[in-house]
N, C-alpha and C positions, 0 to 999 in steps of 0.2 A: 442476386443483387450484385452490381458492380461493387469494385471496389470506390472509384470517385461516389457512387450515389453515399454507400457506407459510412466514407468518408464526412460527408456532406452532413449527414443524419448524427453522427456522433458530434460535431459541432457544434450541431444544434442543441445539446443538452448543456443541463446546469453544470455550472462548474466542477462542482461534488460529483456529478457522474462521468465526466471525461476524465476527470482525476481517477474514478475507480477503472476503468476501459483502459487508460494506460498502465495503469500498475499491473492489472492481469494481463495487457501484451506482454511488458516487458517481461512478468515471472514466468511468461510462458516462452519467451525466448532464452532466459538464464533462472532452472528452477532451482529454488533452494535445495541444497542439501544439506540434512539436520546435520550429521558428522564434524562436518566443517565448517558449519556454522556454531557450533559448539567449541569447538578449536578456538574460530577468532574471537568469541564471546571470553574463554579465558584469555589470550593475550591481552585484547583491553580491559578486562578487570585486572590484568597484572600492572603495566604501565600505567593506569591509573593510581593504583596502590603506589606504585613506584612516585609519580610524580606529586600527588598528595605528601607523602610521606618525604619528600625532597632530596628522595634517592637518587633521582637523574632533575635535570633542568629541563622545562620545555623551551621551545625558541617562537617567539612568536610569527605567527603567518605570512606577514612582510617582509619580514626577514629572509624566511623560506623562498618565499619570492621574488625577492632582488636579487639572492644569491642563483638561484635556476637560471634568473633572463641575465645575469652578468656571464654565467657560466656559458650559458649556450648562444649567447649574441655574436 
């Protein structure tokens, strides 16, 4: 099978299954590994605790990004 026909044919399916065809490219281009996904699974339950508990302040999203595009303009 080419890849345009492949292409063509995934397409064609419902949404629910191009959604699953991509998700298994992608993890087959970048597979998990448990290790380090363990890792960042503790860092955000810590920062979450943290910002819950009003240890550190979050900054909201816009913020974040006015100050990126002021910075890098």
């Amino acid at each position: 099978m080419k890849t345009k026909d492949l292409i063509t044919e995934v397409i064609d399916l419902p949404i629910e299954e191009r959604a699953m065809v991509v998700d298994s490219i992608l993890k087959s281009l970048n597979p998990t590994q448990a290790d380090i996904d363990k890792k960042w699974a503790a860092v955000a339950r810590r920062h979450l605790k943290e910002l819950r508990s009003g240890e550190v302040k979050g900054i909201p999203g816009d913020d974040v990004f006015q100050r990126t595009w002021e910075k890098f303009s």
